[in-house]
C-alpha positions in Angstrom: -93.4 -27.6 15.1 -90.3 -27.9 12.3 -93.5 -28.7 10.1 -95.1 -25.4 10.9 -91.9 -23.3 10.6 -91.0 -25.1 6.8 -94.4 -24.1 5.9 -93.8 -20.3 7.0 -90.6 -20.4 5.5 -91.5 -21.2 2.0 -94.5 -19.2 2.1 -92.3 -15.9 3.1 -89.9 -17.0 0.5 -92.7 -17.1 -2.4 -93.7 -13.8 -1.2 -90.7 -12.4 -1.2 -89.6 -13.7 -4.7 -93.2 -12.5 -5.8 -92.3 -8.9 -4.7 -89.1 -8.8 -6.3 -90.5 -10.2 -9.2 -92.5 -7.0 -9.2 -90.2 -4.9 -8.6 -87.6 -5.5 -11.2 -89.7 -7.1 -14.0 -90.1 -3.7 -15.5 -86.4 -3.0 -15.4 -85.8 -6.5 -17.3 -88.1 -5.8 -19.9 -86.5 -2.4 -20.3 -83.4 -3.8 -21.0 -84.5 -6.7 -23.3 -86.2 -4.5 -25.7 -83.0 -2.5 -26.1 -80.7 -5.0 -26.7 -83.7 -6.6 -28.8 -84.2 -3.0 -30.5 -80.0 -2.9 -30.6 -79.8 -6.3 -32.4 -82.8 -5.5 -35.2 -81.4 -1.9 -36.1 -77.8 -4.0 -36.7 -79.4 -6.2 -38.9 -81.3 -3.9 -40.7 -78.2 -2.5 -41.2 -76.8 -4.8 -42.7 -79.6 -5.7 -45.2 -79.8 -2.4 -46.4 -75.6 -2.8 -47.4 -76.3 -5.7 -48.6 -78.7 -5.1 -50.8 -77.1 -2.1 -51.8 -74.2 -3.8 -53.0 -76.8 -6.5 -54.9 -78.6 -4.3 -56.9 -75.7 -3.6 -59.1 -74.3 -7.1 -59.4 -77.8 -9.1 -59.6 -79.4 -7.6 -62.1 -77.7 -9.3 -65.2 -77.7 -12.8 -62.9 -81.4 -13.0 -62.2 -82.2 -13.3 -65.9 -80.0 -16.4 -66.4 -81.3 -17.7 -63.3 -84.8 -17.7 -64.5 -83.9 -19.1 -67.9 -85.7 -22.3 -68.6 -84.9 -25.2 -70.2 -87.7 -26.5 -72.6 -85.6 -29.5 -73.7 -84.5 -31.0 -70.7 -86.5 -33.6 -70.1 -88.6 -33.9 -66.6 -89.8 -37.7 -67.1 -91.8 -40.1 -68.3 -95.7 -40.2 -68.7 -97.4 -43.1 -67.1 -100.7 -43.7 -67.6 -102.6 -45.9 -64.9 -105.8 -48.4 -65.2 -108.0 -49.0 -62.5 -108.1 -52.8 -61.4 -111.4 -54.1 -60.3 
């Protein structure tokens, strides 16, 4: 009989977690996406002033960043034989 009445048991309990799970799954992914949307627009944000601030400072630094070197040497040349 206490077989019977633990079967009932966690079969009501899966339906009743299954119901709330319908029941306020909407309302959860309402609020993720806003505190999702919240945390992108903040971001964004702050791309946008930082990139601001950027344009005016990097523009002088990104040609001596690009500069290359043709005398610095990269290494050696090896030249390999096949062995039979």
């Amino acid at each position: 009989m206490n077989f019977l009445i633990a079967i009932l048991v966690i079969i009501a309990v899966y339906y009743l977690l299954k119901f709330l799970v319908r029941l306020f799954a909407p309302k959860m992914m309402n609020y993720a996406a806003k505190k999702t949307e919240e945390h992108l627009k903040k971001k964004f944000e702050q791309f946008a002033q930082d990139s601001n601030q950027n344009t005016t400072n990097s523009t002088t630094t990104k040609k001596d960043k690009f500069k290359s070197n043709p005398s610095k040497k990269v290494g050696e040349y090896i030249d390999f034989e096949e062995v039979e």
